[in-house]
C-alpha positions in Angstrom: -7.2 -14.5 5.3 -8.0 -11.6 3.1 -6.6 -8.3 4.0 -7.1 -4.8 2.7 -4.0 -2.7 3.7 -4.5 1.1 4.0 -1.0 3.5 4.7 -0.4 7.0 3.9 3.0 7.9 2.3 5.9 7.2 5.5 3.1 5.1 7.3 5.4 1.9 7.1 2.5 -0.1 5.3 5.6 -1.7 2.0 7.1 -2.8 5.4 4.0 -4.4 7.2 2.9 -5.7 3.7 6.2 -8.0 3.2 5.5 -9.2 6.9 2.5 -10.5 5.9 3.3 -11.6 2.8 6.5 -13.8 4.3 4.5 -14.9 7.9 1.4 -15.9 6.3 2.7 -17.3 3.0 0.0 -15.1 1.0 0.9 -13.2 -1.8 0.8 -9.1 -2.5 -1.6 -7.7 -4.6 -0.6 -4.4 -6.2 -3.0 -2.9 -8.8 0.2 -1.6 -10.8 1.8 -4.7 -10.7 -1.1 -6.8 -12.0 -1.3 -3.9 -14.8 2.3 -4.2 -15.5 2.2 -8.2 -15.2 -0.6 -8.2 -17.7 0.8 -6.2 -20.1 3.8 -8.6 -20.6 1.7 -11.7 -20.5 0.0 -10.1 -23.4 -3.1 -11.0 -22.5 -6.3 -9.9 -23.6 -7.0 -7.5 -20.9 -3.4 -6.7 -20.7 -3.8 -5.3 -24.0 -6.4 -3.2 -23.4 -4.8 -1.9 -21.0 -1.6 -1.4 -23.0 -3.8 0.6 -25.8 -4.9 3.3 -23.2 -2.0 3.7 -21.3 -0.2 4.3 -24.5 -2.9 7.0 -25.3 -2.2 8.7 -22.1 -5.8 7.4 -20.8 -6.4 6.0 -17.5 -7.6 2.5 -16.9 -10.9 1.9 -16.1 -12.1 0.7 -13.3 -13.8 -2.6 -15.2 -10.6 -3.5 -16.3 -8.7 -3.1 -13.2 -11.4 -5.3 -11.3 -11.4 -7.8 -14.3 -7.1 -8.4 -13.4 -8.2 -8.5 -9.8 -10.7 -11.0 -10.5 -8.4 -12.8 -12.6 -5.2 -12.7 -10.0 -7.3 -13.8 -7.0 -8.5 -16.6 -8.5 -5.0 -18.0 -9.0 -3.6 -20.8 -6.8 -1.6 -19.0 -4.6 -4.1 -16.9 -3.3 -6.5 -19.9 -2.5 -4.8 -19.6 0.8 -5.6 -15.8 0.9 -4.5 -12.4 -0.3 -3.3 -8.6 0.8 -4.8 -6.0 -1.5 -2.6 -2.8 -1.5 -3.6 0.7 -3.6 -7.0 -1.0 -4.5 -9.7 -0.2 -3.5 -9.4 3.9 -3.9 -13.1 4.6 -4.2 -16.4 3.9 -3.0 -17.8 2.3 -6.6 -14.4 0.4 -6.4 -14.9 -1.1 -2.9 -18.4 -1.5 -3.8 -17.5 -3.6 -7.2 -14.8 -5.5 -5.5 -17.6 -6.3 -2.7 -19.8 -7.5 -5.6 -17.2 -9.4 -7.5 -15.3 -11.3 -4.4 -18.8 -12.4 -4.0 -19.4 -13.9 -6.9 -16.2 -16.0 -7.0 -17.2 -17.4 -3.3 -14.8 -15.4 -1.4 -14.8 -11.9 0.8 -12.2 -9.5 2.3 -12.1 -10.7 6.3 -10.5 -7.4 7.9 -9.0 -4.3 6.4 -6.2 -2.6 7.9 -5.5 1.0 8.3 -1.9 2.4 9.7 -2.6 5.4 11.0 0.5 7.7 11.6 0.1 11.4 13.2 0.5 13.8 10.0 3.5 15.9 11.6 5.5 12.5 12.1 4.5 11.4 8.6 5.8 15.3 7.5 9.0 14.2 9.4 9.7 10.7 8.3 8.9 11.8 4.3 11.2 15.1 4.2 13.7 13.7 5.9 14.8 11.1 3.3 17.9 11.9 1.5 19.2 9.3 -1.3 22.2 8.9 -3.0 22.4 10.2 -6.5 25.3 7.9 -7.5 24.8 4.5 -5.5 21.3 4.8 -4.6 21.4 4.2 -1.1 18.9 6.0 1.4 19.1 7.7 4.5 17.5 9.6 6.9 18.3 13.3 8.7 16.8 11.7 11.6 16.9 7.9 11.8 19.8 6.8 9.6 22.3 9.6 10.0 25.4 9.1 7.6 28.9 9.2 9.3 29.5 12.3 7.5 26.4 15.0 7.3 25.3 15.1 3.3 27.6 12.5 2.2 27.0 8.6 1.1 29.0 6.5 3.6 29.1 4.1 0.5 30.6 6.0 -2.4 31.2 9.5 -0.9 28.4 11.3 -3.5 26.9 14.3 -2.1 23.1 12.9 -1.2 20.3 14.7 -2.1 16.2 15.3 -1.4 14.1 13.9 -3.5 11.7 16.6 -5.0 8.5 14.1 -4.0 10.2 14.6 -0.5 10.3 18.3 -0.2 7.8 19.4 2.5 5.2 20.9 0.4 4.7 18.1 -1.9 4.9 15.6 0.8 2.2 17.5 2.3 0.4 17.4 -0.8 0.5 14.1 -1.4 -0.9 13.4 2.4 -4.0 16.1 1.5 -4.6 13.7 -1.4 -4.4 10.3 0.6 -6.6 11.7 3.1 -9.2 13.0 0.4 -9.1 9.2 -1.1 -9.1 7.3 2.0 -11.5 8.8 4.4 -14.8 7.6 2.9 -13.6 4.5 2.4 -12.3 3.9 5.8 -15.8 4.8 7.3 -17.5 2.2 4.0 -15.2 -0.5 5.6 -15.8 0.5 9.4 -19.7 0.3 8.5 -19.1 -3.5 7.7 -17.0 -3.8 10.7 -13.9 -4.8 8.5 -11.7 -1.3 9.5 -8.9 -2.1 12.4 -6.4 0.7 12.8 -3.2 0.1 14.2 -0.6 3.3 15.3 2.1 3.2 12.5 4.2 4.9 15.3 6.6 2.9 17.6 8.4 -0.1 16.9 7.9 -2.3 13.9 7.9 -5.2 15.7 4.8 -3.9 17.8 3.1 -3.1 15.1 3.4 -6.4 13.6 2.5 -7.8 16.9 -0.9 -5.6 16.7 -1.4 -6.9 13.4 -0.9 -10.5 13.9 -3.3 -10.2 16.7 -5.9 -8.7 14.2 -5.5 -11.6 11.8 -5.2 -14.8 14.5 -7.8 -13.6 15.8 -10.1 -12.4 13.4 -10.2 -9.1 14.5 -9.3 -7.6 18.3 -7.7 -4.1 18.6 -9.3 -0.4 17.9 -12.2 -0.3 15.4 -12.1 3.7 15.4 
């Protein structure tokens, strides 16, 4: 089964991810990790990649596909694959379309958590971490014993400044601006489920293990 995974910021989609990834024994496929892993390896497109990061340039979108192509030909996605970040744009999806083809494979559903902005507002400011230990918690949902203070070490915790209202808000503009064209490309193929990101997590693995068993039941909105 190929997935593409859609989640705004606070939507819980790092946590459905490693579901998948551990129930269905299919690996992760992160466009900054391939970049990263391919930059080690030293290999030819990793290179070329190194060359314009190094400039301060951003990688094309040829390149990116070409590491796709290359990391979902590999073994251990013969069995299938999640796509997460990628694809961001129309041309992107429409490329990935054209080159999944080509290599005799497809995407089978894509998957879209969809979390009310408010609670996403909420979840995302929230956070507080711990300068000294690293350890996170949550105004809300993972109170410390004492209020501002790391259970663990005893530093005062902070907020992170990507978690301050106004930049979390931001960053959900910006999702929304990158996602919403894409989501209706993939409903027009009849790829897009949407599952609520709200509730528990295990009833929203339950909703997505019924979308990939089955091939596809649940909300098409």
């Amino acid at each position: 089964m190929n997935v593409v995974l859609f989640g705004p910021p606070g939507s819980g989609k790092g946590t459905q991810a490693q579901f998948i990834v551990e129930r269905y024994g299919i690996p992760q496929i992160s466009t900054g990790d391939m970049l990263r892993a391919a930059v080690r390896a030293k290999s030819p497109l990793g290179d070329m990649a190194k060359s314009i990061m190094d400039a301060g340039g951003l990688v094309s979108d040829d390149i990116v596909l070409g590491l796709v192509k290359e990391r979902v030909s590999q073994e251990d996605c013969e069995s299938g694959f999640i796509l997460d970040g990628f694809p961001r744009t129309i041309p992107q999806a429409d490329a990935l379309m054209s080159l999944l083809d080509g290599i005799g494979k497809k995407i089978d559903v894509v998957i879209s958590l969809d979390v009310d902005t408010q609670e996403l507002i909420n979840r995302l400011s929230g956070r507080r971490a711990c300068p000294s230990c690293g350890k996170g918690y949550h105004v809300v949902y993972n109170k410390p014993a004492r209020e501002g203070v790391c259970d663990s070490c005893g530093a005062s915790l902070v907020q992170r400044d990507d978690d301050s209202e106004q930049t979390v808000i931001n960053r959900l503009k910006v999702y929304e601006q990158q996602t919403s064209s894409l989501k209706s490309y993939f409903k027009d193929l009849g790829l897009l489920y949407s599952v609520s990101g709200s509730g528990s997590i295990s009833d929203i693995q339950s909703h997505v293990c019924t979308i990939i068993d089955k091939g596809g039941i649940g909300d098409r909105s």
